[in-house]
C-alpha positions as CSV (number, residue, x, y, z in Angstrom):
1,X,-221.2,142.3,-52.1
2,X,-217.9,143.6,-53.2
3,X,-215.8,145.4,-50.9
4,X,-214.3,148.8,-51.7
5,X,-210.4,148.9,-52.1
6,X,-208.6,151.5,-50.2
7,X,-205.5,153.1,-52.1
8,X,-202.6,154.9,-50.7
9,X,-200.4,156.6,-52.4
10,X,-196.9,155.2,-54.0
11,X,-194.0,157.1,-55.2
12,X,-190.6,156.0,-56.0
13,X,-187.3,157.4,-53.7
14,X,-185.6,157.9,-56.8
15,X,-188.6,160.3,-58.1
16,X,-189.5,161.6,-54.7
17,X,-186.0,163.4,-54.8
18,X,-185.3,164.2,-58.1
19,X,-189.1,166.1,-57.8
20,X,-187.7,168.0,-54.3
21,X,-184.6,168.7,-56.1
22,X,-186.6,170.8,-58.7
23,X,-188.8,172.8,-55.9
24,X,-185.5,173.2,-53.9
25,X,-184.6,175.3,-57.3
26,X,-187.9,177.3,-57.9
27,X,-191.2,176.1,-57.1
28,X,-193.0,175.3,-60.6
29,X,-196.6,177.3,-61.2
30,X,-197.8,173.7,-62.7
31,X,-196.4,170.3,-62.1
32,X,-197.0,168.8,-65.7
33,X,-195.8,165.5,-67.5
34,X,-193.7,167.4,-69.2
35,X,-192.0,168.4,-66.3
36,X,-191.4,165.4,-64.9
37,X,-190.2,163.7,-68.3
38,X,-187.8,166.5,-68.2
39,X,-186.2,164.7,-64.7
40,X,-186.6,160.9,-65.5
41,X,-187.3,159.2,-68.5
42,X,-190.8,157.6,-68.8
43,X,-193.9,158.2,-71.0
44,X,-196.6,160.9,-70.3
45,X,-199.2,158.6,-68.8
46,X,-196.9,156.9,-66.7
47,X,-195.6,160.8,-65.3
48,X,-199.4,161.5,-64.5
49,X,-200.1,158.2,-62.7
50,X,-197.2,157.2,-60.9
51,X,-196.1,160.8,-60.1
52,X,-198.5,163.9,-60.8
53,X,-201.5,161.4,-58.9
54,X,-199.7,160.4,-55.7
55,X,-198.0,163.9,-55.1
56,X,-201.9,165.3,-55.3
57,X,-203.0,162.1,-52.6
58,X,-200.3,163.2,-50.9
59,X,-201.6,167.4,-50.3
60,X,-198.2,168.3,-52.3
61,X,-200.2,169.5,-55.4
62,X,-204.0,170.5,-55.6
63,X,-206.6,169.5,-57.8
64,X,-204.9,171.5,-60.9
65,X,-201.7,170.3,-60.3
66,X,-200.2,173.1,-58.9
67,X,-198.0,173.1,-55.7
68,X,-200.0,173.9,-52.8
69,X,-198.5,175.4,-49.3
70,X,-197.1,172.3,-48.1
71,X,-195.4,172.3,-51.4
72,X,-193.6,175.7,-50.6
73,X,-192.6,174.3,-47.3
74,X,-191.3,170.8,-48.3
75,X,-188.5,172.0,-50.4
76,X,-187.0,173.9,-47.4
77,X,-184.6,171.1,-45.4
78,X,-185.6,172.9,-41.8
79,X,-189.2,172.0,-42.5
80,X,-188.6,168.7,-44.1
81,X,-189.3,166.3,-40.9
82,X,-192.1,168.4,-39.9
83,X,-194.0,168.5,-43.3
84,X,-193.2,164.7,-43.8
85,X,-195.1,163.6,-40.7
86,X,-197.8,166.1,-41.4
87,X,-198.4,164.2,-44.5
88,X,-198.6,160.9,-42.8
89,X,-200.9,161.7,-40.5
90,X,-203.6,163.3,-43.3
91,X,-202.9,160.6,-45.1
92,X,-202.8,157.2,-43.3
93,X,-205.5,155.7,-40.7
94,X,-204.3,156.3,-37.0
95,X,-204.0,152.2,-36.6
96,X,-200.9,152.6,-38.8
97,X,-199.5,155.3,-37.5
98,X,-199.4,154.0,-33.9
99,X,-198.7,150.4,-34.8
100,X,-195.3,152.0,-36.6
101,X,-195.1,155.3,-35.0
102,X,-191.2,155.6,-35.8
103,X,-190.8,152.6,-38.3
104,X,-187.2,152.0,-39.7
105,X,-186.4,150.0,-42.9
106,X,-186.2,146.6,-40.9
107,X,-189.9,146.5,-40.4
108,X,-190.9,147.1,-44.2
109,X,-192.0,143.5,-44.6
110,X,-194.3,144.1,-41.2
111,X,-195.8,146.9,-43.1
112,X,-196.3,145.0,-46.2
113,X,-198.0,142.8,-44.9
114,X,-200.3,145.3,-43.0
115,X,-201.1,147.5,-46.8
116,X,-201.4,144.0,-48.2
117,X,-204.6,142.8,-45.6
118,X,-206.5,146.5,-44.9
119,X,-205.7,147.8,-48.5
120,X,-206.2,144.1,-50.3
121,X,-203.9,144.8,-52.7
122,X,-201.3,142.4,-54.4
123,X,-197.3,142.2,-53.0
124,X,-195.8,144.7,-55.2
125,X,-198.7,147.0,-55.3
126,X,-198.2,146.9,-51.2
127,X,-194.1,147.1,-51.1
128,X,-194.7,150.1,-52.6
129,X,-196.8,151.7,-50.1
130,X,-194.9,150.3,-47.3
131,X,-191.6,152.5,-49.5
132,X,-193.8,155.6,-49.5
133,X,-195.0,155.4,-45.7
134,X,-191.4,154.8,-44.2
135,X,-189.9,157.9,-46.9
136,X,-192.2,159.8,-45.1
137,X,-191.8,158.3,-41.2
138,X,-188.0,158.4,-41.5
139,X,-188.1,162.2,-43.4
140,X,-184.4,162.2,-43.9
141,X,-182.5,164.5,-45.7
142,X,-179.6,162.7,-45.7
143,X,-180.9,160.1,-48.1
144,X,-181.4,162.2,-51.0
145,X,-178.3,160.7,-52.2
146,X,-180.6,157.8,-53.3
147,X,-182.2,159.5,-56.5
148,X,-178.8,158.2,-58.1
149,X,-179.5,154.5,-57.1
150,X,-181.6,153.7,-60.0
151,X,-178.6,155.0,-62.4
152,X,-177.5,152.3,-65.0
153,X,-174.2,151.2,-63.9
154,X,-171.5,151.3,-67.2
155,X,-171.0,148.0,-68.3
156,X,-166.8,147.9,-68.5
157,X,-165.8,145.6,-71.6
158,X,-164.1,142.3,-70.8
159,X,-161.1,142.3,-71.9
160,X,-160.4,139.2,-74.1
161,X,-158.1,136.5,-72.8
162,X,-154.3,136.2,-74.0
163,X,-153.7,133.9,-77.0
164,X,-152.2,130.9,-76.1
165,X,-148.6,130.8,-77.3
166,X,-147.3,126.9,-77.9
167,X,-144.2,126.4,-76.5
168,X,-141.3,124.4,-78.3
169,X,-138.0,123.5,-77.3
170,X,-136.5,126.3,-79.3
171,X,-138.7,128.6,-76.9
172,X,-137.2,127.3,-73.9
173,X,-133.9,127.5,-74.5
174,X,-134.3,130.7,-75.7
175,X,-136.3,131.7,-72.3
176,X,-133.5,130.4,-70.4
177,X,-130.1,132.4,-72.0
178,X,-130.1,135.8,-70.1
179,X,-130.6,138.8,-72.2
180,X,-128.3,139.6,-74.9
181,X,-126.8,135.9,-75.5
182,X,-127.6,133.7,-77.5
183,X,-127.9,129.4,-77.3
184,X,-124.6,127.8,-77.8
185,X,-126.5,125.2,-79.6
186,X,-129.5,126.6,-81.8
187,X,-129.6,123.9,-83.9
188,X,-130.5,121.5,-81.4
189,X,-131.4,122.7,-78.2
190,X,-132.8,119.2,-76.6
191,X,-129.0,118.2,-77.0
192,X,-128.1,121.1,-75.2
193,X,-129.9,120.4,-71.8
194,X,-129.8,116.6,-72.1
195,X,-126.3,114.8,-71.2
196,X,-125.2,112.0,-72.8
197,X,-124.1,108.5,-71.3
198,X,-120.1,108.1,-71.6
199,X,-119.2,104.9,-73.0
200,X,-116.0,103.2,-72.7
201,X,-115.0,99.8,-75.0
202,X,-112.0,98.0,-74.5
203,X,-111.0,96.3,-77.4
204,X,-108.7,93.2,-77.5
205,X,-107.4,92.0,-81.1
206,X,-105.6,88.7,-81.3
207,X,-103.2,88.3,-84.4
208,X,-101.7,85.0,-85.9
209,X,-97.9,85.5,-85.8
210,X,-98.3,84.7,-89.5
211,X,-100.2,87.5,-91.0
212,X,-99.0,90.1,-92.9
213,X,-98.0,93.8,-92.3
214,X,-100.5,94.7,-95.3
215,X,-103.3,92.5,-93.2
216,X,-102.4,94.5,-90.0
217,X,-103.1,97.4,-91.5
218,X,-107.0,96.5,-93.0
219,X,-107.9,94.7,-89.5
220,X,-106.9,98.3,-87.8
221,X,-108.5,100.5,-90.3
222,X,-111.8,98.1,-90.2
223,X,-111.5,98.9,-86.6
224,X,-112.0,102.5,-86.8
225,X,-114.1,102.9,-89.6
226,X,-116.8,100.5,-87.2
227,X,-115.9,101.5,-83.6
228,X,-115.4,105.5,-85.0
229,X,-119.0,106.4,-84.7
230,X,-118.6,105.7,-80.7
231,X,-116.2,108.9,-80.5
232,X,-118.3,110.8,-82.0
């Protein structure tokens, strides 16, 4: 024989505040799907089970969906707390309620696990309800700050990386002139950094006491048209 499931119910933070937000303003004659699409973006049947439903389990709206008395009183932040833990206690069995009698956010896995064995329901199904018992056990004002946590965050572009610029030699020694000069040697600017070795030749001519002034001169001029290139 199977045995019967017990549901609580589940509400997102994000929707449990954006929904106070709108009583704080006026309190609606008729909470409708409509309504509630108007605050966050999701489809009809989704704003009647995941919203109108648990805000009726939890005595906020009657049986036609219209704000009851603890309605009136939950939008007003001196009768927060007090309305919050009157809901808990119509709504959850006693053994809860005095196992975690002041529960904070550090024992949500404890509670878990405790929705997940009496209410025999599946992890998320049971995160959830552990999310809607400590909203209403902690019954802080303070944190309606979190019906902005489920806003997309803007995606910033990346900004493309810098082209690669080759360098050459021209580049360097252009890098390296301060402002406003230019290279002493454009043409060839590896020469310009890049010292050359000295060389020094001694050169020792032997001539026969018998040759001629006219020979003289063809041995010398040999010699620098050969040994020239070294000066240069």
């Amino acid at each position: 024989m199977a045995t019967a499931t017990t549901t609580y119910p589940k509400i997102s933070k994000k929707l449990w505040w954006l929904l106070r937000d709108r009583f704080k303003k006026s309190v609606p004659s008729v909470v409708t799907p409509t309504l509630v699409t108007s605050l966050a973006t999701m489809a009809d049947a989704s704003a009647r089970s995941n919203v109108i439903s648990p805000l009726r389990e939890l005595g906020l709206l009657d049986d036609d969906n219209k704000p009851t008395d603890l309605a009136a009183r939950w939008r007003h932040d001196d009768e927060y707390a007090a309305v919050c833990h009157e809901i808990r206690q119509n709504t959850y069995p006693h053994e809860l309620i005095e196992a975690f009698p002041d529960a904070d956010w550090g024992q949500k896995e404890q509670i878990k696990s405790w929705f997940m064995k009496v209410g025999q329901v599946g992890e998320a199904a049971a995160r959830m309800y552990a999310d809607t018992y400590l909203l209403l056990t902690q019954a802080d004002t303070t944190k309606s700050e979190e019906k902005s946590s489920a806003a997309p965050t803007p995606r910033v572009p990346r900004s493309l990386p810098k082209p690669k610029i080759k360098r050459t030699a021209e580049n360097a020694v252009n890098d390296a002139v301060p402002t406003g000069q230019t290279p002493s040697n454009p043409g060839n600017p590896a020469r310009e950094h890049r010292r050359m070795p000295a060389v020094h030749i001694d050169v020792q001519v032997h001539i026969s006491p018998d040759t001629s002034p006219e020979q003289i001169d063809r041995i010398f001029e040999s010699m620098a048209k050969h040994l020239g290139s070294f000066t240069k």
